[in-house]
C-alpha positions as CSV (number, residue, x, y, z in Angstrom):
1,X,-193.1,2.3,12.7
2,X,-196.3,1.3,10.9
3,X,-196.4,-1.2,8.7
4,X,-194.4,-4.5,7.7
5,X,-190.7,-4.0,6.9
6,X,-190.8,-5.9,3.3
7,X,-193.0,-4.1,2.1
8,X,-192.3,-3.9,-1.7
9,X,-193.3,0.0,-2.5
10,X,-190.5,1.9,-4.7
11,X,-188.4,4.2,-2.8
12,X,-187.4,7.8,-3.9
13,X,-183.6,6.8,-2.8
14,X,-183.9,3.5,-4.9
15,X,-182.2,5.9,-7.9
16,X,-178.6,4.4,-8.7
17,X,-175.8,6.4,-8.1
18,X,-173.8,8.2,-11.1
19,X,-171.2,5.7,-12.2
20,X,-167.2,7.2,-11.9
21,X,-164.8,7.2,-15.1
22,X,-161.7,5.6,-14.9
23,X,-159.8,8.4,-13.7
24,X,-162.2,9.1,-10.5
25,X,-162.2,5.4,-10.1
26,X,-158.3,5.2,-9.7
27,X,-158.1,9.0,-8.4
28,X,-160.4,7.0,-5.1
29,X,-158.2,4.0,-5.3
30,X,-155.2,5.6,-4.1
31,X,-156.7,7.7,-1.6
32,X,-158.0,4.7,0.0
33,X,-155.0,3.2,-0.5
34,X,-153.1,5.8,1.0
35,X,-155.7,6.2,4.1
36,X,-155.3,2.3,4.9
37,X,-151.6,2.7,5.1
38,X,-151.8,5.9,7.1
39,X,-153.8,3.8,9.6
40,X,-152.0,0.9,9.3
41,X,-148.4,3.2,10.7
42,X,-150.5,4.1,13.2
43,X,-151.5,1.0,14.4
44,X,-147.5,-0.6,14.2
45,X,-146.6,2.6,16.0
46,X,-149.4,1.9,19.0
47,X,-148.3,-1.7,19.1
48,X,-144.6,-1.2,19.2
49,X,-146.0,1.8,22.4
50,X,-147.1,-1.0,24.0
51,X,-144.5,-3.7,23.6
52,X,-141.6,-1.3,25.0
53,X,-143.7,-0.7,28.1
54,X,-144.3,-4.1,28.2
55,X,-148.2,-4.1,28.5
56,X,-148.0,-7.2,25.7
57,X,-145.0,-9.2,26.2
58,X,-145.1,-12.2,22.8
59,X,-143.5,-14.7,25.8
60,X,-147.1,-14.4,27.9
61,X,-149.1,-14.9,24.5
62,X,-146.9,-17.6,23.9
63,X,-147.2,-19.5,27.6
64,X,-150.7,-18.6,27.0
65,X,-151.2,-20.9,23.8
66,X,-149.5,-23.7,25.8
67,X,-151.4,-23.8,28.9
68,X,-154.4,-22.4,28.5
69,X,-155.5,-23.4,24.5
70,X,-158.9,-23.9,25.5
71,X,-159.1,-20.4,26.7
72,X,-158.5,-19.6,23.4
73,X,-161.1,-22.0,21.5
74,X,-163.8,-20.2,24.1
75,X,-162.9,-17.2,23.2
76,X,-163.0,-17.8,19.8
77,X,-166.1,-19.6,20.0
78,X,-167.9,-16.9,21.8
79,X,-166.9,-14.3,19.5
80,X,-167.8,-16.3,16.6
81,X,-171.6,-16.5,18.0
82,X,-171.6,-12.9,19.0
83,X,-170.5,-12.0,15.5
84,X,-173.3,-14.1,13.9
85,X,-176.3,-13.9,15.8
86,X,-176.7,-10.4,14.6
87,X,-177.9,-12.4,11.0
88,X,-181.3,-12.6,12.8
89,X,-181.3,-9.1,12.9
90,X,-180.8,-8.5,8.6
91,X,-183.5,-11.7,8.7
92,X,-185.8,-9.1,10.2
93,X,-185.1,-6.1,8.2
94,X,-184.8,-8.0,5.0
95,X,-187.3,-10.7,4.7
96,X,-185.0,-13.3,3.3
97,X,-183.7,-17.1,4.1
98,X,-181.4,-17.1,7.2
99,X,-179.5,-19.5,6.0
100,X,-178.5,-17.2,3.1
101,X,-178.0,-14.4,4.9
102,X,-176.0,-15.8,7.1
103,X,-173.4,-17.1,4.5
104,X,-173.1,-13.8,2.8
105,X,-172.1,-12.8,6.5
106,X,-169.3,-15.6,6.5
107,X,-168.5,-14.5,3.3
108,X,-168.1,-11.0,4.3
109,X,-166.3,-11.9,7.4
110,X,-163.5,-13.6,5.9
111,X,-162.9,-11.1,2.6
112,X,-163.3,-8.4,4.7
113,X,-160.5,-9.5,6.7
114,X,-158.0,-9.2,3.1
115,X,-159.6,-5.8,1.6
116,X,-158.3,-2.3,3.2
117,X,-161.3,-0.6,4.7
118,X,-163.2,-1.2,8.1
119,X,-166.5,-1.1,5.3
120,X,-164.9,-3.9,3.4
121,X,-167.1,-6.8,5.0
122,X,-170.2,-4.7,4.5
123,X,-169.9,-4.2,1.1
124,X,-169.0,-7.6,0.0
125,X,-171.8,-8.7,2.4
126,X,-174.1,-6.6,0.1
127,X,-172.9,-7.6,-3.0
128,X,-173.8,-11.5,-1.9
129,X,-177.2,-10.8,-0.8
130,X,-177.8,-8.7,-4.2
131,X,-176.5,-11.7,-5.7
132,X,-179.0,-14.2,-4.6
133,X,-181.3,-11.4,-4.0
134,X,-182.4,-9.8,-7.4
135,X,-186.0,-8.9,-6.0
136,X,-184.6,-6.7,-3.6
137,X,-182.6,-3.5,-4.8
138,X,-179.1,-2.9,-3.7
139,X,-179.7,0.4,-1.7
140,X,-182.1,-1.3,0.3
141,X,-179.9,-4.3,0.8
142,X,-176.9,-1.3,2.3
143,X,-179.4,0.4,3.6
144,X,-180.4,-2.5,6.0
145,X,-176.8,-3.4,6.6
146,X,-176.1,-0.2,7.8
147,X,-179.3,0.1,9.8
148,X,-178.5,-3.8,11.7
149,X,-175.3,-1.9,12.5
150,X,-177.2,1.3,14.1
151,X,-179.2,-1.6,16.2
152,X,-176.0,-3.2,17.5
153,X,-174.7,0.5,18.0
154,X,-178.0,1.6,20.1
155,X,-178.0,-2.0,22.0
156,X,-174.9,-1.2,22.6
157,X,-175.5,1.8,24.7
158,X,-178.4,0.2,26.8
159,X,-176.0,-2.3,27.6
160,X,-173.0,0.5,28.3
161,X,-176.0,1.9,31.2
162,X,-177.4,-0.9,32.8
163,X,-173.8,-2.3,33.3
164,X,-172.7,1.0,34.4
165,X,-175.7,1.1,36.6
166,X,-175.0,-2.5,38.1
167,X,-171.2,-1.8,38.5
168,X,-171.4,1.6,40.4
169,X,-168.6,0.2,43.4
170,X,-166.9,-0.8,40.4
171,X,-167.1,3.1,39.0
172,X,-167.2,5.4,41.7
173,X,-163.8,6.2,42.4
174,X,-163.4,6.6,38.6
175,X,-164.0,10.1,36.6
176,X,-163.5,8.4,33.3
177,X,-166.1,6.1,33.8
178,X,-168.5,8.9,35.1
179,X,-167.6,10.4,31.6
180,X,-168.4,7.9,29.9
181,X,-171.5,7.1,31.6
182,X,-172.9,10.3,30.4
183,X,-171.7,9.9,27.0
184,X,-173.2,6.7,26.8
185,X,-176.8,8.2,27.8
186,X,-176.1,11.0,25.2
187,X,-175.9,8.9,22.8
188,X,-178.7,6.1,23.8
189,X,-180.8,9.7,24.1
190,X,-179.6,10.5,20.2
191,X,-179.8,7.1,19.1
192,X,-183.4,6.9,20.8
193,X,-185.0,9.8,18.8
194,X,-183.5,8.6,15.4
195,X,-185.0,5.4,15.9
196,X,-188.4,6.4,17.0
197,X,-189.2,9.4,14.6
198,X,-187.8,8.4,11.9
199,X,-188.4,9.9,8.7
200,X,-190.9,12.5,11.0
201,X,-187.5,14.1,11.8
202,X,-187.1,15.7,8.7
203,X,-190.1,18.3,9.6
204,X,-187.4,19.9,11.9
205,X,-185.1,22.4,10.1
206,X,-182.0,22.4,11.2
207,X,-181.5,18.8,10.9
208,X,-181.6,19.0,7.5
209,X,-178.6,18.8,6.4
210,X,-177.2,16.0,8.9
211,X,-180.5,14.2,8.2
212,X,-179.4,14.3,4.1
213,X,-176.1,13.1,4.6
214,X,-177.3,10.3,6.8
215,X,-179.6,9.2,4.1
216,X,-176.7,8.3,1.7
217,X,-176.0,5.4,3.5
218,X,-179.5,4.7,5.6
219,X,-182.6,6.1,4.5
220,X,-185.0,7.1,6.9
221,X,-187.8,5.4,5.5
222,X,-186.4,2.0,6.2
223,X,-186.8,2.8,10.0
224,X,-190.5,3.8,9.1
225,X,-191.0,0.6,7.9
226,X,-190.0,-1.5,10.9
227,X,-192.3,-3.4,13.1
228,X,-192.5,-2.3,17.3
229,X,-192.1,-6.2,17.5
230,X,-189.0,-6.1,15.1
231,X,-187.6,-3.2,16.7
232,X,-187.7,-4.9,20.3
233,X,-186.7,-7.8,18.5
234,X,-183.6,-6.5,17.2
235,X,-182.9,-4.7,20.6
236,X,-182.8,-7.9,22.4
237,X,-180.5,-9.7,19.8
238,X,-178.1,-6.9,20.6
239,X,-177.5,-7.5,24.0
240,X,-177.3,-10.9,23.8
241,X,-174.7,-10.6,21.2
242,X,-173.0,-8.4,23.8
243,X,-173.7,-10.8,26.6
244,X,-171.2,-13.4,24.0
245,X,-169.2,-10.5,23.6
246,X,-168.4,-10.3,27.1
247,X,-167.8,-13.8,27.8
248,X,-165.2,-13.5,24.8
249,X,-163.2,-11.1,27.0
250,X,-163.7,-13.0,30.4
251,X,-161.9,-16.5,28.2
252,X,-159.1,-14.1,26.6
253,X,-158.5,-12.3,30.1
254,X,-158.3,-16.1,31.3
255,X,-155.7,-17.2,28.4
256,X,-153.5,-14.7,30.3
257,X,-154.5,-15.6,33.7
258,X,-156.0,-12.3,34.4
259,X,-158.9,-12.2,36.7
260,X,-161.9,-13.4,34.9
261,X,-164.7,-11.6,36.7
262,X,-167.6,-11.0,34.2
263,X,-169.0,-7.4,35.7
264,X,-165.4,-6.3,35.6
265,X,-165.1,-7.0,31.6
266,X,-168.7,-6.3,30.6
267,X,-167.6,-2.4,32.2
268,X,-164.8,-2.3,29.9
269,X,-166.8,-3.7,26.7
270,X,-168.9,-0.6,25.6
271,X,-165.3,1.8,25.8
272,X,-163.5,-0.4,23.6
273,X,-166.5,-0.9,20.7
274,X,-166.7,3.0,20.8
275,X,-162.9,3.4,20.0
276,X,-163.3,0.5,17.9
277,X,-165.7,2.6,15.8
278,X,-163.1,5.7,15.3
279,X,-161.2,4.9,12.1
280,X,-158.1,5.4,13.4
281,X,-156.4,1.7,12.4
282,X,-157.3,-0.8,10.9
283,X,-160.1,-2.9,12.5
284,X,-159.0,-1.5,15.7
285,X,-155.7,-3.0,16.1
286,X,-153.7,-1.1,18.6
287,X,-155.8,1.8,19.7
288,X,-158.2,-1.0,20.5
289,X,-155.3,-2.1,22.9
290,X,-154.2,1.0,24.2
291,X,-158.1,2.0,25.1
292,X,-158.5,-1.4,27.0
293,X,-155.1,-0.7,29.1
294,X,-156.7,2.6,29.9
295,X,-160.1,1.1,31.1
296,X,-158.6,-2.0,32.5
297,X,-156.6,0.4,34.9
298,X,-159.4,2.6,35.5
299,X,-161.6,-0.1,37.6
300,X,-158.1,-2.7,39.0
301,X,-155.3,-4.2,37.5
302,X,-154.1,-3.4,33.8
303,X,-153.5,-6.1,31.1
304,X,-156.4,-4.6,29.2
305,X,-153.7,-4.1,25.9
306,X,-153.4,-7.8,26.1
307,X,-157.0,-8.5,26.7
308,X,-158.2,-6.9,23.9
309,X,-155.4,-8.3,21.8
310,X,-156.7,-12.0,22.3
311,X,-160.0,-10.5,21.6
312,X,-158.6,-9.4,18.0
313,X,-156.7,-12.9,17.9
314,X,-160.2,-14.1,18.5
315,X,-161.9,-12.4,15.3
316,X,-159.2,-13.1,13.1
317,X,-160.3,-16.9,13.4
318,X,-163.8,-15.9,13.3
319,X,-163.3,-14.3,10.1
320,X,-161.1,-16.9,9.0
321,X,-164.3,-19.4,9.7
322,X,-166.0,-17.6,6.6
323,X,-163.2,-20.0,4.1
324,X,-165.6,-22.6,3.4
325,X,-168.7,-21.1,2.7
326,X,-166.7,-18.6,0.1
327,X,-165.1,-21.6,-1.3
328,X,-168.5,-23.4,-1.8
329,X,-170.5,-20.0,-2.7
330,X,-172.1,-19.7,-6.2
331,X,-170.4,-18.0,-9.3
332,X,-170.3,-15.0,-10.6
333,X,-173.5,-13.6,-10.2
334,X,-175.8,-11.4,-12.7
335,X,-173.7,-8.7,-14.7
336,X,-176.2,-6.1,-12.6
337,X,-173.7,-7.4,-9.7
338,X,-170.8,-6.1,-10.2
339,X,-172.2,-2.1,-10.7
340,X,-174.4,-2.5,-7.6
341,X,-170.9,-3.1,-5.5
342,X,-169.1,-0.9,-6.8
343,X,-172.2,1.9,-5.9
344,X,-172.6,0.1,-3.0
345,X,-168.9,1.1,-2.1
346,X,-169.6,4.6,-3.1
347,X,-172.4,5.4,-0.3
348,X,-170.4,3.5,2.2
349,X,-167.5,5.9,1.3
């Protein structure tokens, strides 16, 4: 982890992409198409699970938005800082103004919320960094996006096991949560040896292959490149986000008067990002419910489906907060722009 992360040297990954023709271009535009609506029957079928065993009922959202509104605005609120402090994080890995990158966030937010694809934000998030960012090439600029998103994953799991760790009355009864406990150190374990070696992982043969793949989308070298106090730095972000992330379910578990005990909902937190992760429907929406009854009932009550549906109630007005600083963005940007998204979208594929 030598060395400052902006460093300006020219990567051997820096090479652009091979551009499709016309007909791969369409050929991948109906398979995405056709994948988004796949997910999205999937995601009407888990809903309408869940609303004939009542686990949602519309007439508790409903009483929900009339007496408890400010359960709501909390919950958005806290969502809407968990979802942004992570800018601090890109600020670290790419040198550049905060204030910039944290528009090209909103921006991202809030069109990724109309385009098909759980990538979509990222992508458009690129292409307005690239925008204002000509001294800094496009991979790099995808590479760090999907590197900040590797941080959130590993803080993540350090926050899945000291929670576990603080909430074992809450577990012990509980062989789910004893799974997942060990997944989660799995994975820190995983996540922990990618992060620290680095590029120095390569040496070790059959890796390889995994190792090339991953370097489509995040080159190892970027992790070289990153700071021990960056790295901490970054950790720490990461659970604070989670921290907000938490307190967004403890404000939507109040909206339906469910108990609104903060160990209880930070237990449940790390099992619903991991489904949220499987791209099964679209942004989560109704496996993310289904996972959160499951949990919920694992450690006391249910009402996890509902729960987690405030929660995606919640991000929809986050994203939706992203409005004004697209409407008052810049132009069209230089005619490098448009290529570098449209590669961008073909390494995130």
């Amino acid at each position: 982890m030598d060395g400052p992360f902006s460093s300006s040297e020219k990567l051997a990954w820096m090479a652009e992409p091979p551009q499709l023709d016309s007909r791969a271009r369409k050929k991948q535009t109906l398979k995405r198409g056709g994948y988004f609506l796949l997910r999205s029957l999937i995601s009407a079928a888990l809903l309408y699970f869940l609303l004939a065993l009542d686990w949602i009922d519309p007439a508790r959202i409903e009483k929900g938005f009339q007496e408890k509104p400010w359960h709501f605005a909390g919950g958005t609120a806290f969502t809407f800082i968990c979802y942004n402090i992570n800018v601090a994080r890109l600020q670290i890995l790419l040198g550049l103004p905060l204030l910039g990158l944290l528009r090209a966030h909103l921006i991202g937010q809030f069109l990724g919320l109309l385009l098909p694809g759980g990538l979509s934000a990222d992508v458009v998030k690129g292409y307005y960094i690239r925008k204002n960012s000509q001294n800094i090439h496009w991979k790099e600029i995808i590479g760090s996006i999907v590197l900040d998103r590797f941080f959130g994953f590993y803080s993540m799991t350090i926050f899945a096991i000291l929670i576990m760790l603080a909430g074992q009355n809450w577990i012990k009864d509980s062989r789910l949560m004893k799974i997942l406990f060990l997944i989660y150190c799995f994975l820190f374990l995983g996540a922990s040896l990618l992060l620290l070696a680095g590029s120095r992982l390569q040496s070790i043969g059959f890796l390889r292959p995994l190792l090339r793949r991953l370097e489509n989308h995040m080159p190892l070298e970027l992790i070289d490149r990153i700071t021990w106090s960056g790295f901490l730095t970054m950790i720490l972000l990461g659970l604070i986000s989670y921290i907000f992330y938490t307190y967004a379910l403890v404000f939507a578990a109040g909206f339906f008067s469910y108990e609104e005990g903060f160990l209880k909902h930070a237990l449940t937190i790390p099992g619903i990002t991991l489904v949220h992760m499987a791209p099964l429907t679209p942004a989560g929406l109704g496996i993310g419910e289904l996972s959160g009854e499951i949990l919920y009932r694992e450690i006391g009550p249910g009402g996890g489906s509902e729960i987690v549906l405030a929660l995606h109630l919640f991000m929809v007005v986050t994203a939706l907060l992203g409005l004004p600083a697209y409407l008052f963005s810049s132009g069209p940007g230089n005619p490098g722009s448009a290529s570098s998204s449209n590669a961008a979208g073909q390494i995130l594929d």
